[in-house]
DRENDO-1510 file (C-alpha; in Angstrom, 1 decimal, always signed):
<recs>
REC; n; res; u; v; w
REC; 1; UNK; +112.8; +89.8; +114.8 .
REC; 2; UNK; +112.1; +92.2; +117.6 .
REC; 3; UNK; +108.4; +92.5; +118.3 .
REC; 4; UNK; +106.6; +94.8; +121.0 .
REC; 5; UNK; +104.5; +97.8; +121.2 .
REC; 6; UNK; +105.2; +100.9; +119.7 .
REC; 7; UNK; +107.6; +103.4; +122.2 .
REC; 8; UNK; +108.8; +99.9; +123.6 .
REC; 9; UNK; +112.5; +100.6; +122.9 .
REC; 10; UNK; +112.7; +98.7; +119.6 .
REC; 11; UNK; +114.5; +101.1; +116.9 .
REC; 12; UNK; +116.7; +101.9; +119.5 .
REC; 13; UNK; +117.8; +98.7; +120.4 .
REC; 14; UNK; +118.1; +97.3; +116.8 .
REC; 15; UNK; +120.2; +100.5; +116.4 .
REC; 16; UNK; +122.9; +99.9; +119.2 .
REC; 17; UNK; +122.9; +96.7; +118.4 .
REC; 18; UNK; +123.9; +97.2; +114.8 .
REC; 19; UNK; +126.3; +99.9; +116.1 .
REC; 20; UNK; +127.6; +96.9; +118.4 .
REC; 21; UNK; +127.8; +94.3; +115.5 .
REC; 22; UNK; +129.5; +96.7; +113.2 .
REC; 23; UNK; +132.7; +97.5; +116.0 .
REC; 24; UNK; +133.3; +93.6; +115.8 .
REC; 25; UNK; +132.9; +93.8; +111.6 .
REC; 26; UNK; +129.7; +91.7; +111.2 .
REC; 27; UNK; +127.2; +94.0; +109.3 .
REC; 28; UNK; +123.5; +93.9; +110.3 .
REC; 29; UNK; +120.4; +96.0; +108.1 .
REC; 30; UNK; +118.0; +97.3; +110.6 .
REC; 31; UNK; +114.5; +97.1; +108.6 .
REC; 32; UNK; +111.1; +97.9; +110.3 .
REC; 33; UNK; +107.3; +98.4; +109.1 .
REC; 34; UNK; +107.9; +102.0; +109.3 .
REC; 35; UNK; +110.3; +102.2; +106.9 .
REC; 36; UNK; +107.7; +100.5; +104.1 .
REC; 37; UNK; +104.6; +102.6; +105.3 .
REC; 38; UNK; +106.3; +105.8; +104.9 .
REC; 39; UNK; +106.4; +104.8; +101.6 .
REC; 40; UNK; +102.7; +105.4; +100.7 .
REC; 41; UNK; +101.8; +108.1; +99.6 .
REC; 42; UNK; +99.9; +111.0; +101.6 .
REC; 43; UNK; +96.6; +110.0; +99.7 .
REC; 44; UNK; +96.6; +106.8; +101.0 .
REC; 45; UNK; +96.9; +107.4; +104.9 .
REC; 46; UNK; +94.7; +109.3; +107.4 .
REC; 47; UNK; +96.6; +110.3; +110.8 .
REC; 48; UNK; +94.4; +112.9; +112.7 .
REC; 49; UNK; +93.5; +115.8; +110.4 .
REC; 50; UNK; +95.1; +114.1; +107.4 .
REC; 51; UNK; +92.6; +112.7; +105.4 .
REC; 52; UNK; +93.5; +110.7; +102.2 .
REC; 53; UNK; +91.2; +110.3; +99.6 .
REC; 54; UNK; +92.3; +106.5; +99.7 .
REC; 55; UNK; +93.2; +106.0; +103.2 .
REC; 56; UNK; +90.4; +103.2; +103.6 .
REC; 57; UNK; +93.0; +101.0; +100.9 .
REC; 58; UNK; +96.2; +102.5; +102.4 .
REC; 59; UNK; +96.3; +103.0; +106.6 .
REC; 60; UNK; +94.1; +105.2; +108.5 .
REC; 61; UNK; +94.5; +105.6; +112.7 .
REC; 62; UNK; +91.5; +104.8; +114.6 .
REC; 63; UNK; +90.8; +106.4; +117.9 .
REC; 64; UNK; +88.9; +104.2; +120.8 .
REC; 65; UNK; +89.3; +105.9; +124.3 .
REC; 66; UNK; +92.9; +105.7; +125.5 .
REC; 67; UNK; +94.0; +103.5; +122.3 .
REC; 68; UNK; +95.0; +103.9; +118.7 .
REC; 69; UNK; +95.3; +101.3; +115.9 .
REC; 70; UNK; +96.2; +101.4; +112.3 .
REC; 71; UNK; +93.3; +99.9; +109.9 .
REC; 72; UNK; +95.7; +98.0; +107.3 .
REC; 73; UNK; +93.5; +98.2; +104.2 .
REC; 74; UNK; +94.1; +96.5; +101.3 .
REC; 75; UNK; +97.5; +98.5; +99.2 .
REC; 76; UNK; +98.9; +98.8; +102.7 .
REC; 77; UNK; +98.7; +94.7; +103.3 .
REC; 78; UNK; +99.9; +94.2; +100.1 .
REC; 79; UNK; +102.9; +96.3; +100.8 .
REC; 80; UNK; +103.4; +94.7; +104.4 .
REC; 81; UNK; +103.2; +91.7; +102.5 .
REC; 82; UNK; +106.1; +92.4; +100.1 .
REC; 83; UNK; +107.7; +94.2; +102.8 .
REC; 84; UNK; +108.4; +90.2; +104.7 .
REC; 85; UNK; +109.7; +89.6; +101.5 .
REC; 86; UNK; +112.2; +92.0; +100.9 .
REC; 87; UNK; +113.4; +91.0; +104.3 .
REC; 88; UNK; +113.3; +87.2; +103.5 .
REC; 89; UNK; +115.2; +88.1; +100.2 .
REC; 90; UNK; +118.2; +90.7; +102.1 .
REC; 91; UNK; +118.2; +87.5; +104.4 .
REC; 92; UNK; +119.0; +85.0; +102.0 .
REC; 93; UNK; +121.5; +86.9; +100.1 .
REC; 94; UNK; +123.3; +86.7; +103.3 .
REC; 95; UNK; +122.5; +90.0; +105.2 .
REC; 96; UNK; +122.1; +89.5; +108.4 .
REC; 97; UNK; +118.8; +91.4; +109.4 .
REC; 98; UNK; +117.3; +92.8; +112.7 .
REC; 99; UNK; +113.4; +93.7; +112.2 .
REC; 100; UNK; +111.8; +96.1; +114.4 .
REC; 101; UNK; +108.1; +94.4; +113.9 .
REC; 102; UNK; +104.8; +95.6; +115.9 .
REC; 103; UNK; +102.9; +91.9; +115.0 .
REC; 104; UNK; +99.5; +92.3; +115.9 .
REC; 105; UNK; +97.1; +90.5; +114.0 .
REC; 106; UNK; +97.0; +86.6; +112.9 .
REC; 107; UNK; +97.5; +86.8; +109.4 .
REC; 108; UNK; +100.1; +88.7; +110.1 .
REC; 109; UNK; +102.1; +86.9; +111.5 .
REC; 110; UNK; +101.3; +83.6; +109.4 .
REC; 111; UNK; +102.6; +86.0; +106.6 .
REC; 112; UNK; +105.6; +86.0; +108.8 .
REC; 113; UNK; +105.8; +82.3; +109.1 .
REC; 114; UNK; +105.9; +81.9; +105.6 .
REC; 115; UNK; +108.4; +84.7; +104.3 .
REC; 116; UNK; +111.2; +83.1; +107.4 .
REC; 117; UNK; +110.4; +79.6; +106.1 .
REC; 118; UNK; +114.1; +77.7; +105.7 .
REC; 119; UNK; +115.3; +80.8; +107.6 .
REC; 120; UNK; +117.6; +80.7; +110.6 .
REC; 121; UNK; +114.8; +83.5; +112.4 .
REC; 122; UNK; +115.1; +84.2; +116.3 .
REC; 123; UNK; +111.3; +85.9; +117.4 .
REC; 124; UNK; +112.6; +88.8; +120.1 .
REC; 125; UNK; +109.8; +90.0; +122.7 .
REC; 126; UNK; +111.1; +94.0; +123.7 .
REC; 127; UNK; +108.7; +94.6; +126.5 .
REC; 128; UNK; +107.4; +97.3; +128.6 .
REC; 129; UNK; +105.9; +98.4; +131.4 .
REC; 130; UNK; +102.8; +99.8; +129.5 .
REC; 131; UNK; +102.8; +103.3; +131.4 .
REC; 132; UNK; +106.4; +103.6; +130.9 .
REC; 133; UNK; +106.1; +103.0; +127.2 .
REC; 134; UNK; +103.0; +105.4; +127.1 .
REC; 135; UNK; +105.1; +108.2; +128.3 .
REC; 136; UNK; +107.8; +107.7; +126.1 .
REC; 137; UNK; +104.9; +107.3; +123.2 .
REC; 138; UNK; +103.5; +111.0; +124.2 .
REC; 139; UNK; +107.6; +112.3; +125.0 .
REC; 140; UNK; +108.2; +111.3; +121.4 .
REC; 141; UNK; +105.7; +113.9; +119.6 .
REC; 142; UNK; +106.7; +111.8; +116.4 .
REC; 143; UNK; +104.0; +109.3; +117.7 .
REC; 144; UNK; +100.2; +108.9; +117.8 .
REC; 145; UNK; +99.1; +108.8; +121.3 .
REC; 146; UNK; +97.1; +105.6; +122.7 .
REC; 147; UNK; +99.4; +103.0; +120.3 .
REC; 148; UNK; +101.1; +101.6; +123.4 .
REC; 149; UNK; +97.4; +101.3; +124.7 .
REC; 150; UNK; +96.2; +99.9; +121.4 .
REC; 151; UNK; +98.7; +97.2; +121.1 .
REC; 152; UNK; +99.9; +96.0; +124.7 .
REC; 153; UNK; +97.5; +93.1; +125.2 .
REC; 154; UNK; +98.2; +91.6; +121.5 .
REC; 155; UNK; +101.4; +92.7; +120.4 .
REC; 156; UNK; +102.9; +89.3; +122.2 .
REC; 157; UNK; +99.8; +86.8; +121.2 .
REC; 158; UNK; +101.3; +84.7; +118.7 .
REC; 159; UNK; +105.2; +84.8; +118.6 .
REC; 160; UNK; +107.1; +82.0; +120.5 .
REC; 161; UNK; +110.3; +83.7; +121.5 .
REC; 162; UNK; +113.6; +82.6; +121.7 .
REC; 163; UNK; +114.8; +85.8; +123.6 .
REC; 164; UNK; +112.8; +88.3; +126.1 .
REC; 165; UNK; +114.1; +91.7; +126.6 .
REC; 166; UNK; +112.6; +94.2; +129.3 .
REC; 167; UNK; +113.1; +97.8; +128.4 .
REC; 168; UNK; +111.5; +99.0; +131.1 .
REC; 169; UNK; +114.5; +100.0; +134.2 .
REC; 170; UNK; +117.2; +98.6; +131.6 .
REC; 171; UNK; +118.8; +101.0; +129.3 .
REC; 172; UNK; +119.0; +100.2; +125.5 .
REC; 173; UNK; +123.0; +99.9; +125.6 .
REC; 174; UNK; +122.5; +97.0; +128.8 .
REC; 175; UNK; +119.8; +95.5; +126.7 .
REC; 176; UNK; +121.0; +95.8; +123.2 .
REC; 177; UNK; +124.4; +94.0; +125.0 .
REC; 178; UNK; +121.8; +90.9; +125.8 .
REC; 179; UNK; +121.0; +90.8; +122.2 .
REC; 180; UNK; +124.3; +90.4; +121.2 .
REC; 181; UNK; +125.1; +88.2; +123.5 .
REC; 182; UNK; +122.5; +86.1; +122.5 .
REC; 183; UNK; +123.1; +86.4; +118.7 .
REC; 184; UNK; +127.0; +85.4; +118.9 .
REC; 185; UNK; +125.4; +82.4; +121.1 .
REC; 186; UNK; +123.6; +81.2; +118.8 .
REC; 187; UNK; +126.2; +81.3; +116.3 .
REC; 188; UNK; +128.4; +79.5; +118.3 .
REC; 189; UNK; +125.5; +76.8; +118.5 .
REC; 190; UNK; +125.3; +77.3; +122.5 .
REC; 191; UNK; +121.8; +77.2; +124.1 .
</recs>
């Protein structure tokens, strides 16, 4: 499970890191939020002029200063909701699964909780220097501006990790190495 902010270096570590896993024939499914909430459809989400009819059921950006938040209403929880179970489920068939995850509320991640139950789940903090993750965010153009901001201070709030990565000065082939390392540790049953 690798949790941080949005533009923190997730997707691309989950990505080396599969690429790493694959050279040495153990398969790994990268899976992330984004890949459900694209799902919706365009009726049910509001991103800056976009306005869906049913964004207030679906997800709709909100705007406060320098920060952005999604506003998860109630289709779009129902399909984060099945979303930890469809990793749960991949999981137990015996897929190993990275998750690039932005957990940010407490329901959240009690929903979390109970999908991993019985699980063999290691909680991964990517962090960032929040400037350097904010211009990454606005370098992107694929990204709303002001999520680094939005998320930052509770991104990390209720996760006890087993690994921290730093994103920050380290680049994702370093880090996505640490991973590994860490995963084929754990494997072995070494601390």
């Amino acid at each position: 499970m690798l949790n941080g902010t949005s533009s923190s270096g997730k997707t691309s570590i989950a990505n080396a890191f599969q690429e790493l896993r694959s050279q040495a024939g153990d398969l790994w499914l990268v899976i992330g939020l984004d890949d459900f909430l694209a799902k919706l459809p365009r009726r049910w989400v509001e991103v800056g002029a976009w306005v869906g009819s049913f964004a207030e059921d679906g997800v709709r950006l909100e705007r406060e200063g320098d920060r952005s938040n999604f506003h998860i209403g109630e289709h779009a929880r129902r399909l984060m909701h099945a979303y930890r179970r469809t990793v749960r489920e991949i999981a137990r068939a015996g897929i190993n699964v990275v998750v690039d995850e932005v957990s940010l509320h407490e329901d959240e991640w009690h929903d979390w909780c109970a999908a991993l139950d019985g699980l063999d789940a290691a909680w991964v903090a990517v962090r960032c220097d929040i400037d350097v993750a904010s211009q990454r965010e606005a370098a992107r153009g694929d990204r709303a501006l002001g999520l680094v901001r939005g998320q930052a201070e509770v991104v990390h709030q209720f996760p006890d990790y087993d690994l921290e990565l730093d994103t920050t000065t380290q680049p994702v082939d370093l880090v996505a190495r640490q991973l590994e390392a860490f995963v084929v540790n754990l494997r072995r049953g070494d601390p």
